[in-house]
N, C-alpha and C positions, 0 to 999 in steps of 0.2 A: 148370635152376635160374634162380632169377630175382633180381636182386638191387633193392636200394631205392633208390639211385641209382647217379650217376654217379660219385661221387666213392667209393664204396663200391667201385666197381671197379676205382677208380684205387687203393686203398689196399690191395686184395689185387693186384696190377701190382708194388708198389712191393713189397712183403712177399715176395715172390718174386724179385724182382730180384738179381744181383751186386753191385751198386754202394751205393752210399751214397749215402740219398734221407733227407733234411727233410723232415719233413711236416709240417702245420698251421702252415705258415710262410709270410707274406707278405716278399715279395722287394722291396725298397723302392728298393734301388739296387744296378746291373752297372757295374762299373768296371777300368778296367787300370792296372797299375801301371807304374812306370819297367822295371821287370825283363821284361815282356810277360806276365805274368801275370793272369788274369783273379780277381778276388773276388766277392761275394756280401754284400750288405749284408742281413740280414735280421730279421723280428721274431716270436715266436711269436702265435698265435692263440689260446694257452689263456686261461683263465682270467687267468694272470696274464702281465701282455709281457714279454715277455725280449728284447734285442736281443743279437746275436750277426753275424759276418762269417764267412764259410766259404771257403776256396779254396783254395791257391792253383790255380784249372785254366788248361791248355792253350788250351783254345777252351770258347765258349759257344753255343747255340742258345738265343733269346730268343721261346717260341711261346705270346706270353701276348695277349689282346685289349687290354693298356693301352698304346696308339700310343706315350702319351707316353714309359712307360717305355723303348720302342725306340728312342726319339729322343733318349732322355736317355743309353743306352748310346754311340749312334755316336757325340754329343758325347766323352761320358767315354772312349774310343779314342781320337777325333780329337786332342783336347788331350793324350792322353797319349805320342803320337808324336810325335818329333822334329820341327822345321821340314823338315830334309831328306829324312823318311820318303819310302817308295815312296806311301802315298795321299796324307798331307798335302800333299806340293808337287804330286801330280799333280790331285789331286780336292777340294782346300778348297772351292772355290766351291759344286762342284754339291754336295758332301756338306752344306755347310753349308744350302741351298735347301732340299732331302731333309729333313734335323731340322726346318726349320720346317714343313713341311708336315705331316709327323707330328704336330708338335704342334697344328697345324692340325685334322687331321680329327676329326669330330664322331663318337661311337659312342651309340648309344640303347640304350636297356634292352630287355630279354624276358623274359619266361617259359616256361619252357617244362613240360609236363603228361605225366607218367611216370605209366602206366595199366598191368596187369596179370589178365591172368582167366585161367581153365580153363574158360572153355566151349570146347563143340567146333563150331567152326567149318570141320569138313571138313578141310581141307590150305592150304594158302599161294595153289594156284592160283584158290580158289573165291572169295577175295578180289576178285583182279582188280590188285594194285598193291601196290608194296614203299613208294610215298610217291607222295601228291599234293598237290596247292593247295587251299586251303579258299577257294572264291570267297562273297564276298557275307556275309562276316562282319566283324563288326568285333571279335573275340574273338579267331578263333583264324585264322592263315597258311597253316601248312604241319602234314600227319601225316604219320606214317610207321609203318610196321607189320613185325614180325618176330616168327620161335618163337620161342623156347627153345632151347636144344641138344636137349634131350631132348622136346622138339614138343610139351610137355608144357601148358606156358603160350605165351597168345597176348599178345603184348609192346607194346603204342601209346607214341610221342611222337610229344605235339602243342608248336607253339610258337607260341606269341602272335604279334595283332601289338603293332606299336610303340604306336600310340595307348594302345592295351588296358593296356600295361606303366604308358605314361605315366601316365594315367589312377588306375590302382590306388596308385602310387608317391605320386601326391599327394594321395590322399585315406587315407593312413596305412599301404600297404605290409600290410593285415590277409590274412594268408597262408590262414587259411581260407575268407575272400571268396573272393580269386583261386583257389584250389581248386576251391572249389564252382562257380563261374561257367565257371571252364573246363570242368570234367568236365561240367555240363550243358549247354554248346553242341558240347564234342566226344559226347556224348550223341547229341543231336539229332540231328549231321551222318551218325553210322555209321546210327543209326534210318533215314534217308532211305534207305540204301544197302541196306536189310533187314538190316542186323548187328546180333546180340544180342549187346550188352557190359553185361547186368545183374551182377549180384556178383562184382565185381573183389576180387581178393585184395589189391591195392595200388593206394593212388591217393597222386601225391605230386606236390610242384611244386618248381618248382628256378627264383630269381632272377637273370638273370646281370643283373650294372648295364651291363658294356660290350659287350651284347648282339650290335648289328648296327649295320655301317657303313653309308647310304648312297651314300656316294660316295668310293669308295676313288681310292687311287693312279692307276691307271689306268697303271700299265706292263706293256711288254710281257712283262718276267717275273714267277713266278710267288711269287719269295723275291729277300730280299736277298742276299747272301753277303760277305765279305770277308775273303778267305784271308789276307791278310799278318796282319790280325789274329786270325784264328782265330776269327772270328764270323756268326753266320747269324743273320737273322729270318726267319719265317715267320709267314704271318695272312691271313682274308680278304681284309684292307685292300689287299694290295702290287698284284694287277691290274687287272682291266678289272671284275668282276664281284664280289662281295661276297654270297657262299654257301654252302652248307657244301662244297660241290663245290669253291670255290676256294681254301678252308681245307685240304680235301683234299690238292689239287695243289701247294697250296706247301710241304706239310709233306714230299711226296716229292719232290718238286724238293730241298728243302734235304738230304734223306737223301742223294739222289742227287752233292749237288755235297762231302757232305763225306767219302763213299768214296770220291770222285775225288782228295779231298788226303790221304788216307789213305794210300792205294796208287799213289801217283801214283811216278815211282821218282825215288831218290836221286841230288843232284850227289854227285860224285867229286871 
């Protein structure tokens, strides 16, 4: 099967799930409260705004590309801890450094180009590559290519580069320009390679505004964590490298470090 985007499969994710998921809802502000309770400031995205707050939770994971917002949570922890807390009296200085820097970092926009066919293209190996570089364009960065489950369709994302974003954003954001411009240089690029991607059953584009960092955090881990308050960030921004690969690694770093306070065992 093939779906039309990304958020399309975040929505049947979410439809499926146990829990109790918001959806179409922009997250404006993470805050704790005196009790150590985490909220959820939030607005709807329909039609019409609705503001609303959600919570009370335990802990949060905060794995969204707005820095700022990440910087605005550790503030709203920081202040809502006691002078004598275990981080405030140990860690104000450098936690306070941390916030600014976050708010610091620069994120540029992308695009990225969701492509779909049934041609037959042999098998996965005649390809040659699960993703590569697009050198020598000023359009498009990086492809990436996969089936279907069912091998049925042959599945492309391509994502811009930054100029290319910049660029179309300021000359009015016209969503079937950047369409058409991508799918005719990601055209091009497979033509070179001898791949026939004529009558795709789906061609779509997807704007992210806070796309890609160039010059992230640079530490040496891979997520933040902060168990006394029950909170984690994760994002390309936190190490040395800003990719999807390190987007990857922090978001299992942060899995990893919150089954460690999960099952970590009980004082007596």
């Amino acid at each position: 099967t093939a779906s039309p985007s990304f958020g399309a499969v975040m929505q049947d994710v979410c439809d499926k799930s146990p829990f109790s998921v918001h959806t179409r809802c922009l997250t404006n502000n993470i805050w704790r409260s005196s009790a150590s309770e985490w909220w959820l400031d939030m607005e709807t995205t329909n039609v019409e705004t609705v503001e609303k707050t959600v919570g009370p939770y335990e802990s949060v994971v905060v794995a969204v590309h707005d820095t700022k917002l990440a910087a605005k949570t550790i503030q709203n922890a920081l202040e809502s801890e006691r002078p004598d807390g275990e981080l405030r009296s140990n860690f104000e200085t450098p936690l306070r450094e941390l916030i600014i820097k976050l708010h610091a970092l620069k994120r540029y926009p992308l695009y990225s180009l969701m492509v779909a066919h049934d041609n037959n293209l042999a098998d996965k190996a005649s390809i040659g590559f699960d993703s590569c570089a697009v050198n020598a364009s000023s359009v498009l960065q990086w492809i990436r290519y996969c089936q279907s489950h069912n091998s049925q369709l042959n599945l492309w994302t391509a994502v811009s580069t930054v100029g290319f974003a910049q660029k179309m954003i300021a000359e009015g954001d016209n969503k079937e320009l950047v369409k058409d411009t991508m799918f005719e240089e990601f055209s091009r690029y497979l033509t070179n390679m001898q791949l026939d991607i004529s009558d795709p059953v789906f061609v779509g584009t997807q704007r992210w505004g806070q796309g890609l960092t160039l010059e992230p955090l640079g530490l040496e881990e891979q997520c933040l964590t902060f168990e006394p308050w029950g909170l984690s960030i994760c994002g390309d921004y936190i190490g040395k490298a800003a990719n999807a690969e390190a987007a990857l690694l922090s978001g299992m770093q942060t899995a990893d470090r919150i089954l460690a306070w999960v099952h970590q065992p009980q004082n007596k």
